[in-house]
Jmol script that loads the backbone (N, CA, C; Angstrom):
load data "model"
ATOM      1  N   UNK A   1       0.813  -1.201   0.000  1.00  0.00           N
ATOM      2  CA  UNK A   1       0.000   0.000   0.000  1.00  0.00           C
ATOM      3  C   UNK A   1       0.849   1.253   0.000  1.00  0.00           C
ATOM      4  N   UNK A   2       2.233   0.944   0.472  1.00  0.00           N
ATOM      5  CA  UNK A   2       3.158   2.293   0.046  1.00  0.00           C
ATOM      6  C   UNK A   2       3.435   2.561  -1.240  1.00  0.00           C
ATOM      7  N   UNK A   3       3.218   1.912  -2.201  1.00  0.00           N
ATOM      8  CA  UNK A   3       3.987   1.587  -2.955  1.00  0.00           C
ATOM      9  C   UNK A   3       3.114   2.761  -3.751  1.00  0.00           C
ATOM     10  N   UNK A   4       1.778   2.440  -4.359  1.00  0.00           N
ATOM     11  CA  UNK A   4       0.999   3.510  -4.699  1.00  0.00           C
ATOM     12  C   UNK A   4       0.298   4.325  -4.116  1.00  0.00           C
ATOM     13  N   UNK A   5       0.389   4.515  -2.915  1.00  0.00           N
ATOM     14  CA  UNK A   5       0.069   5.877  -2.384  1.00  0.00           C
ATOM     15  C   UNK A   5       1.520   6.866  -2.137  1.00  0.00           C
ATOM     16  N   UNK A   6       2.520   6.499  -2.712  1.00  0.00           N
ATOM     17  CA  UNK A   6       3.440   7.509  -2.452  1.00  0.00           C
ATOM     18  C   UNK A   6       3.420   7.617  -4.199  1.00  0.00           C
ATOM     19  N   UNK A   7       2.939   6.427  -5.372  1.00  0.00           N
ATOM     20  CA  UNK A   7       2.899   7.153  -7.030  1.00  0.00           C
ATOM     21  C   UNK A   7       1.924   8.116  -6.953  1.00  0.00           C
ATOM     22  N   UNK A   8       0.608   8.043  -5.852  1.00  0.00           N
ATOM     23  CA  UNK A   8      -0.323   8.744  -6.383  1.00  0.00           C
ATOM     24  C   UNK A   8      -0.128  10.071  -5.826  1.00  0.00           C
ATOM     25  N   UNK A   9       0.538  10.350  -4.931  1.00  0.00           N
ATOM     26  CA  UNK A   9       1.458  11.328  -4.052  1.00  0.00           C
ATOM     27  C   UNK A   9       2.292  12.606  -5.761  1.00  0.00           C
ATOM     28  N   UNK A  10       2.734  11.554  -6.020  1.00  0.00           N
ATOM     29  CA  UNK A  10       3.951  12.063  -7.110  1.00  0.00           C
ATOM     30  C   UNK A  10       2.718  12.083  -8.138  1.00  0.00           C
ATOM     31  N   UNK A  11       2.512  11.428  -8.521  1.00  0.00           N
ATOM     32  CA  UNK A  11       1.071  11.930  -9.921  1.00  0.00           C
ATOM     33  C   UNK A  11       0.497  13.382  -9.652  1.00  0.00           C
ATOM     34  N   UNK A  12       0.071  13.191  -8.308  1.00  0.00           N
ATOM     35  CA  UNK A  12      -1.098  14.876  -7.596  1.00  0.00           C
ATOM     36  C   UNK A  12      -0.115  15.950  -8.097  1.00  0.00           C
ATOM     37  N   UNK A  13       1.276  15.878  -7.723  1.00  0.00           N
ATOM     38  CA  UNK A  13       2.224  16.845  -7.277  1.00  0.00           C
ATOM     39  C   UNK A  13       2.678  17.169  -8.522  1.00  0.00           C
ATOM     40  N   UNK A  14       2.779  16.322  -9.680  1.00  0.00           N
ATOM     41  CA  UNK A  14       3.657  16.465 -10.753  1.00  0.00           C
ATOM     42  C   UNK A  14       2.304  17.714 -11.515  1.00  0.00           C
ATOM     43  N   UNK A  15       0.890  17.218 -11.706  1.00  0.00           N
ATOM     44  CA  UNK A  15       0.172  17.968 -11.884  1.00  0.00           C
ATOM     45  C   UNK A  15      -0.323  19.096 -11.709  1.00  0.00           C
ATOM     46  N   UNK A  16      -0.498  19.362 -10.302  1.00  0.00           N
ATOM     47  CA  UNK A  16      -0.462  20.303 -10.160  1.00  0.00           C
ATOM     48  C   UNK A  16       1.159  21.744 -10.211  1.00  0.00           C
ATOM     49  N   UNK A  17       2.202  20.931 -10.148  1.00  0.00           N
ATOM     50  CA  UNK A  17       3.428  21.558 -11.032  1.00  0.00           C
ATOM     51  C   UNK A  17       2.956  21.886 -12.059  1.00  0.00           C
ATOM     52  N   UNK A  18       2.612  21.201 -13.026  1.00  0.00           N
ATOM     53  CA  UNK A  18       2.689  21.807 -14.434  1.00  0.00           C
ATOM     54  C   UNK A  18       1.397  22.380 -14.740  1.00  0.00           C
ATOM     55  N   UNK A  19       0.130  22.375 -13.985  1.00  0.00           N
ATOM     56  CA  UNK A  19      -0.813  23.527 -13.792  1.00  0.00           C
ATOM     57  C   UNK A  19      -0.777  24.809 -13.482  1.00  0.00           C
ATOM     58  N   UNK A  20       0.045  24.940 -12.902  1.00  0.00           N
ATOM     59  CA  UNK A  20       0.304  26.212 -11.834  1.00  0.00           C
ATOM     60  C   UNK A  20      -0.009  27.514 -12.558  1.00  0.00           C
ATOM     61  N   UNK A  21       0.793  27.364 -13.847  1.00  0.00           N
ATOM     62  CA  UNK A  21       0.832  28.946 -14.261  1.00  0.00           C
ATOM     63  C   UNK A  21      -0.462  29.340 -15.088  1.00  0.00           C
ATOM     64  N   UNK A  22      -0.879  27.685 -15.697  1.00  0.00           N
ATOM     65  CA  UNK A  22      -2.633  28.295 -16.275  1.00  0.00           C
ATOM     66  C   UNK A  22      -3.587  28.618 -14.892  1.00  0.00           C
ATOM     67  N   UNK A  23      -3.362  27.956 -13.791  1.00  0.00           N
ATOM     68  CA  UNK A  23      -4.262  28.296 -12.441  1.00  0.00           C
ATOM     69  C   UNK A  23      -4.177  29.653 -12.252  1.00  0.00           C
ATOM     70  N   UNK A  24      -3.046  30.451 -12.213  1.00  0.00           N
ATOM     71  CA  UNK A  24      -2.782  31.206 -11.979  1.00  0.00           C
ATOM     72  C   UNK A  24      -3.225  32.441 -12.791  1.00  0.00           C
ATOM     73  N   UNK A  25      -3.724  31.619 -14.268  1.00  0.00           N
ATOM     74  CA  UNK A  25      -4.883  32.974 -15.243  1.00  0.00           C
ATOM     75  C   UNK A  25      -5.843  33.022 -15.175  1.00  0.00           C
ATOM     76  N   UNK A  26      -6.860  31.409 -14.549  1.00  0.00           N
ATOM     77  CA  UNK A  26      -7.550  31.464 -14.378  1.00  0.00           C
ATOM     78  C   UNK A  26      -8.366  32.013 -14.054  1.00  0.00           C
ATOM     79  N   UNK A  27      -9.910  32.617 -13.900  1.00  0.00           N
ATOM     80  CA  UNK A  27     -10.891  33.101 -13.062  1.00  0.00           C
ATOM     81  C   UNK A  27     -11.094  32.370 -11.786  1.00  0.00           C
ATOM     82  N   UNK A  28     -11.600  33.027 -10.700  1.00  0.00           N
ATOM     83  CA  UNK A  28     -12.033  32.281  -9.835  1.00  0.00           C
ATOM     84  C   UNK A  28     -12.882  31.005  -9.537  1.00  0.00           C
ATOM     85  N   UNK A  29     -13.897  31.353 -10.153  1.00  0.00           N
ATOM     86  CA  UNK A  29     -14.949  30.257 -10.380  1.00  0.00           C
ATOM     87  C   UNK A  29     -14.071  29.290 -11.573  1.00  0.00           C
ATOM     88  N   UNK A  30     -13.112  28.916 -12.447  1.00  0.00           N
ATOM     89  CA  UNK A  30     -12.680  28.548 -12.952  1.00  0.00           C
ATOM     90  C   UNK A  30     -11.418  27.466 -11.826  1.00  0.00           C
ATOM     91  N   UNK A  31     -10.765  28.216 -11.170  1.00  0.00           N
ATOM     92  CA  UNK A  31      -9.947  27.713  -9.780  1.00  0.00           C
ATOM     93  C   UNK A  31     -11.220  26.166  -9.045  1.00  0.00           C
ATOM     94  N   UNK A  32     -11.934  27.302  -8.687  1.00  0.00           N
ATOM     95  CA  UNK A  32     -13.039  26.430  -8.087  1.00  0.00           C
ATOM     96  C   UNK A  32     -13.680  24.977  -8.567  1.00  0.00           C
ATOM     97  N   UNK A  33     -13.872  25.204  -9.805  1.00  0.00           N
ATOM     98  CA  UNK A  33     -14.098  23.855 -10.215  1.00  0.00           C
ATOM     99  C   UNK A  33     -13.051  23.088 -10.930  1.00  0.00           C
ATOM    100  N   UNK A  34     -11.870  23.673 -10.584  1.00  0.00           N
ATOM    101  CA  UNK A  34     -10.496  22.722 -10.977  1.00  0.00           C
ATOM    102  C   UNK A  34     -10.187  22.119 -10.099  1.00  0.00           C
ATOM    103  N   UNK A  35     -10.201  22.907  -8.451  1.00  0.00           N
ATOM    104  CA  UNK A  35     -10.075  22.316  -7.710  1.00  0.00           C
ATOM    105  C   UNK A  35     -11.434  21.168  -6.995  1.00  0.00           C
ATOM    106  N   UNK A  36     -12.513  21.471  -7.525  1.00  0.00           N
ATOM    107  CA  UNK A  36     -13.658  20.096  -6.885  1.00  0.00           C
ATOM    108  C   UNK A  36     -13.408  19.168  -8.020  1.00  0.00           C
ATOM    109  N   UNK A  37     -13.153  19.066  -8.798  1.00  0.00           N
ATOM    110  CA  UNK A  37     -12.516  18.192  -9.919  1.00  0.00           C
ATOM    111  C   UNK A  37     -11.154  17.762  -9.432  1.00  0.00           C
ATOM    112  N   UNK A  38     -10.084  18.245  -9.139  1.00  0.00           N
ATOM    113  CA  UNK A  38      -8.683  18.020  -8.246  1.00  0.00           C
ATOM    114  C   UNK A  38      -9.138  16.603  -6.939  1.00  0.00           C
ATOM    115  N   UNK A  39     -10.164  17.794  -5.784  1.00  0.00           N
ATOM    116  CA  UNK A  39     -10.441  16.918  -4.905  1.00  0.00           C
ATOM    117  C   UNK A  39     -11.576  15.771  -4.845  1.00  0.00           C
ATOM    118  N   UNK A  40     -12.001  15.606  -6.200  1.00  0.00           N
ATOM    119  CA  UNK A  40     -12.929  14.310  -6.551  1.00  0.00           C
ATOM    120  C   UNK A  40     -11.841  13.055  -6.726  1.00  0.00           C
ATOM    121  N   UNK A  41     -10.910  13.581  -7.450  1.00  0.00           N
ATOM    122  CA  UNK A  41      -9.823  12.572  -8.281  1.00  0.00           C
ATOM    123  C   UNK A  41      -8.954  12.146  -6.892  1.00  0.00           C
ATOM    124  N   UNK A  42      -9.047  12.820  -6.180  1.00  0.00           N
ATOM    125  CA  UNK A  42      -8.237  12.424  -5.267  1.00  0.00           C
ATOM    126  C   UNK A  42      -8.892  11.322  -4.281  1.00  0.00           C
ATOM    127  N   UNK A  43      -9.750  12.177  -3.526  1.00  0.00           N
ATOM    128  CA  UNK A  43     -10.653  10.976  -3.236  1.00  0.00           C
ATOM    129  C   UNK A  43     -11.266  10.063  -3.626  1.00  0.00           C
ATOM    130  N   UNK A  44     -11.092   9.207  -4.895  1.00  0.00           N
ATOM    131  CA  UNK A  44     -11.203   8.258  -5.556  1.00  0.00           C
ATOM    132  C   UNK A  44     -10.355   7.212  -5.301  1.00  0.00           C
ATOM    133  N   UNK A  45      -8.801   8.124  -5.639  1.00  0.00           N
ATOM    134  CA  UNK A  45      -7.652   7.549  -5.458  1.00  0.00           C
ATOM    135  C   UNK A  45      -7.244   7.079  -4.160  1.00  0.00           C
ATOM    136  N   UNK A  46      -7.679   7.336  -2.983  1.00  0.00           N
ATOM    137  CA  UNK A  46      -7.224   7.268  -2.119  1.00  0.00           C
ATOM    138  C   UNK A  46      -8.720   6.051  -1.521  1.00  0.00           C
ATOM    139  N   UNK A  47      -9.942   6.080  -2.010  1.00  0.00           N
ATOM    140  CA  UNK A  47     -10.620   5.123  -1.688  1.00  0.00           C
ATOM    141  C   UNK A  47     -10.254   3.841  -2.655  1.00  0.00           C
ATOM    142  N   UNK A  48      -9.941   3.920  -3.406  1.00  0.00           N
ATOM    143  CA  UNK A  48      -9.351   3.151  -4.338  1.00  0.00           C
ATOM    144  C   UNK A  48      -8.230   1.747  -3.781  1.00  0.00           C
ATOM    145  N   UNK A  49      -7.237   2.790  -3.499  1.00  0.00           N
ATOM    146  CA  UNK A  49      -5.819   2.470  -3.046  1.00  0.00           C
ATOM    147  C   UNK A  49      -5.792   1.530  -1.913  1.00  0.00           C
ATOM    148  N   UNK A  50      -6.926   2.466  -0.475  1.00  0.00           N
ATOM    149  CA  UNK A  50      -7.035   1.811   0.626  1.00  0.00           C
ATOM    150  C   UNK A  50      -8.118   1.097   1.003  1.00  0.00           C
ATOM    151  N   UNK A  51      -8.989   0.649  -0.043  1.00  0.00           N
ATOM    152  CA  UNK A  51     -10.257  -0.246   0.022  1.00  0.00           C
ATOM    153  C   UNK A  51     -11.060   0.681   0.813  1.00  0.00           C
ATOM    154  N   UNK A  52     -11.725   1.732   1.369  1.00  0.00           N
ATOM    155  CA  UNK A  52     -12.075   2.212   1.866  1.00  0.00           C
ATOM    156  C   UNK A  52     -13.724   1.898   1.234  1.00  0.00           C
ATOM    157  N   UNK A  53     -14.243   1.869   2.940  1.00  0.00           N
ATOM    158  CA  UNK A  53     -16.095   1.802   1.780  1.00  0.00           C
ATOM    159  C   UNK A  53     -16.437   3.047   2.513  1.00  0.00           C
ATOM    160  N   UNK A  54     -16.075   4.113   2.302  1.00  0.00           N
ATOM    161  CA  UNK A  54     -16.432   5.535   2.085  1.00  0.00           C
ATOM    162  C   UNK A  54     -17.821   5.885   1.358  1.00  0.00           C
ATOM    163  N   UNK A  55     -18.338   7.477   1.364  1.00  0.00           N
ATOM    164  CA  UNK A  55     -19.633   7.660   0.796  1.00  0.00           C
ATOM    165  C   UNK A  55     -18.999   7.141  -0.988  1.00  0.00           C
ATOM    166  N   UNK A  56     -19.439   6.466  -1.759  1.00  0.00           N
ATOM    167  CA  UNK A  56     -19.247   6.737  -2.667  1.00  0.00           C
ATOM    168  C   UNK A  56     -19.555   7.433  -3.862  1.00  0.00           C
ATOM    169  N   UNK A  57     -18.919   8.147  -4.945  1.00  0.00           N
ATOM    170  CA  UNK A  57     -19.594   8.977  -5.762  1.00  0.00           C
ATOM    171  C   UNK A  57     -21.103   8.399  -6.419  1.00  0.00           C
ATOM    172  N   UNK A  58     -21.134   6.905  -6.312  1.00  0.00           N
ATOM    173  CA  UNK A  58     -22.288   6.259  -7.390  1.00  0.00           C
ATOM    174  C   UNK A  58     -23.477   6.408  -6.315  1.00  0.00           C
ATOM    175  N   UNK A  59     -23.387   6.447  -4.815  1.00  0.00           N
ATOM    176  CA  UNK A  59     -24.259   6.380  -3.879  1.00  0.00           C
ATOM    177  C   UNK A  59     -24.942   8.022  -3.779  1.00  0.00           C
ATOM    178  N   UNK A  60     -24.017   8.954  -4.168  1.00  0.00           N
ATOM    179  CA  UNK A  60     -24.147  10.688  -4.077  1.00  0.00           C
ATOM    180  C   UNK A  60     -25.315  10.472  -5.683  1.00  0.00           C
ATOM    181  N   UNK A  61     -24.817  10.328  -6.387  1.00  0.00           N
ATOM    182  CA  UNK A  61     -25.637   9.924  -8.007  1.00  0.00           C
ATOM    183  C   UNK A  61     -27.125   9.795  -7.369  1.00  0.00           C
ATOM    184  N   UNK A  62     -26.675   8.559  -7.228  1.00  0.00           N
ATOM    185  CA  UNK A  62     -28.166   8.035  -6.824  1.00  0.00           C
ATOM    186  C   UNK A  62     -29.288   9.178  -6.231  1.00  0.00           C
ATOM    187  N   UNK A  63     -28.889   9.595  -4.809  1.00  0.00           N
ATOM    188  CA  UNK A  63     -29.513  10.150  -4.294  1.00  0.00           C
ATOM    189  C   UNK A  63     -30.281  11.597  -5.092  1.00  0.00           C
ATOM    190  N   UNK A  64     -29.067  12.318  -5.657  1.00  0.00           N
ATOM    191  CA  UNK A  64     -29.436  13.275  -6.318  1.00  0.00           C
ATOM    192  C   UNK A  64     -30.326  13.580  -7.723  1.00  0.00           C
ATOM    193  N   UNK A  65     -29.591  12.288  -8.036  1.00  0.00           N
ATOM    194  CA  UNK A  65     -30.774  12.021  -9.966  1.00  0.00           C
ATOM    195  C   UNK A  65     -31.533  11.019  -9.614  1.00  0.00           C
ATOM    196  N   UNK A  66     -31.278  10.528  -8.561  1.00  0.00           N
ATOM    197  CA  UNK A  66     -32.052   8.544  -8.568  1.00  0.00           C
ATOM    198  C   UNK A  66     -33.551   8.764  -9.601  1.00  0.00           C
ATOM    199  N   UNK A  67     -34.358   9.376  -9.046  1.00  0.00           N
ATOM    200  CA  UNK A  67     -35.930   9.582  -9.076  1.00  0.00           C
ATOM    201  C   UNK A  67     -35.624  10.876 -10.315  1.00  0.00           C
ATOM    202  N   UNK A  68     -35.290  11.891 -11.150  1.00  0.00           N
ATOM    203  CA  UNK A  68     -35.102  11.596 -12.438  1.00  0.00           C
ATOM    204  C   UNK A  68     -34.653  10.982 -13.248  1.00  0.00           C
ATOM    205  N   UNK A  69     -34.125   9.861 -13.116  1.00  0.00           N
ATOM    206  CA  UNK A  69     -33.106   9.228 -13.631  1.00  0.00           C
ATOM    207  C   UNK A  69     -34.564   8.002 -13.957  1.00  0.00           C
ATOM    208  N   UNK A  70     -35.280   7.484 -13.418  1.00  0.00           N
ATOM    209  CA  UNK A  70     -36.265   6.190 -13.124  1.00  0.00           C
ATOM    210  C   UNK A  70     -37.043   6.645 -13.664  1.00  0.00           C
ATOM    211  N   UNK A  71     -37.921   8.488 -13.514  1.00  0.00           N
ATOM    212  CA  UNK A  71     -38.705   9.109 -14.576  1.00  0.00           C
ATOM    213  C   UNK A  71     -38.388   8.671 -15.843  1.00  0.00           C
ATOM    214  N   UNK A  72     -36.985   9.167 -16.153  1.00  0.00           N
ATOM    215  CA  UNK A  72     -36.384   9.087 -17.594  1.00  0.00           C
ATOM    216  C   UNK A  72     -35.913   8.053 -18.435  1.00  0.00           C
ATOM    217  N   UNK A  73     -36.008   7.160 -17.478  1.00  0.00           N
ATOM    218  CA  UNK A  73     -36.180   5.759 -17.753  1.00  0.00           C
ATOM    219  C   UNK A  73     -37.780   5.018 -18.091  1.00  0.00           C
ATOM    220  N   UNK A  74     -38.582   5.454 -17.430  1.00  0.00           N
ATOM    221  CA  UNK A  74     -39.650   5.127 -17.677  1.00  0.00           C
ATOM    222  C   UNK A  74     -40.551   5.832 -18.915  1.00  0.00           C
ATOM    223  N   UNK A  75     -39.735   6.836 -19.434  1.00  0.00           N
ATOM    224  CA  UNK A  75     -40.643   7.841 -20.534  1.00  0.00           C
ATOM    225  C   UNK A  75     -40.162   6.896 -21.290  1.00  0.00           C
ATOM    226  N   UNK A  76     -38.537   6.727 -21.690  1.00  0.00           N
ATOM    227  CA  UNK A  76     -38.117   6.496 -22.714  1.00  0.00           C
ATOM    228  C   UNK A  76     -38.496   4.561 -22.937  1.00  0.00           C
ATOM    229  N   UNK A  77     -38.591   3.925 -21.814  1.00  0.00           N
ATOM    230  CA  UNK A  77     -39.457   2.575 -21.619  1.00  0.00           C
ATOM    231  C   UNK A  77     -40.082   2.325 -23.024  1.00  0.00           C
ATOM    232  N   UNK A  78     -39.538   1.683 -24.176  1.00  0.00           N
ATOM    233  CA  UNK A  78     -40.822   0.906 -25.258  1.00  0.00           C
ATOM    234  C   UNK A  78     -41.432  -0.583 -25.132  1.00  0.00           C
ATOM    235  N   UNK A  79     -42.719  -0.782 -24.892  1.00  0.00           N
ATOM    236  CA  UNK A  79     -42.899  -1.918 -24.664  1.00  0.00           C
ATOM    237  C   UNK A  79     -42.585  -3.302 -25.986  1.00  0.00           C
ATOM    238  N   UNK A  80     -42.248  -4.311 -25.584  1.00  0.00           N
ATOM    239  CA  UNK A  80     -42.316  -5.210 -26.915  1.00  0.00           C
ATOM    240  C   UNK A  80     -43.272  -4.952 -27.584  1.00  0.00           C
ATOM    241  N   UNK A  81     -43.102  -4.891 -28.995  1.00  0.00           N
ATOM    242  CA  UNK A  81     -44.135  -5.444 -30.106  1.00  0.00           C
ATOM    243  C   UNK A  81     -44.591  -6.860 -30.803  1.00  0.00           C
TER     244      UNK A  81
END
end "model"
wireframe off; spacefill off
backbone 0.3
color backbone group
């Protein structure tokens, strides 16, 4: 478990190195969703790595689209002919 949590250590770090200077033109709200995009990937990686049964992103899904998602499933529903 050291082994790739110190690559995924060096992956984060190398990236955000060679981000830096477009972050840095960025807009704010632009920062903002680089970084909830940054800290999604991370916490993936790190539930990933350490088996963790954490909230997971497919369980957040659910909750939020579940019931449009089953609507939109059910419009688009064709019965056999």
């Amino acid at each position: 478990m050291t082994n790739p949590s110190i690559l995924m250590l060096l992956i984060y770090t190398v990236m955000v190195i060679a981000d830096w200077r477009r972050l840095k033109k960025l807009k704010p709200r632009d920062r903002i969703v680089y970084a909830g995009v940054f800290l999604l990937s991370c916490y993936l990686a790190v539930d990933h790595i350490w088996h963790l049964s954490l909230f997971f992103i497919e369980d957040a899904a659910l909750l939020l689209f579940g019931g449009w998602g089953r609507q939109l499933l059910d419009l688009l529903n064709v019965p056999p002919s």
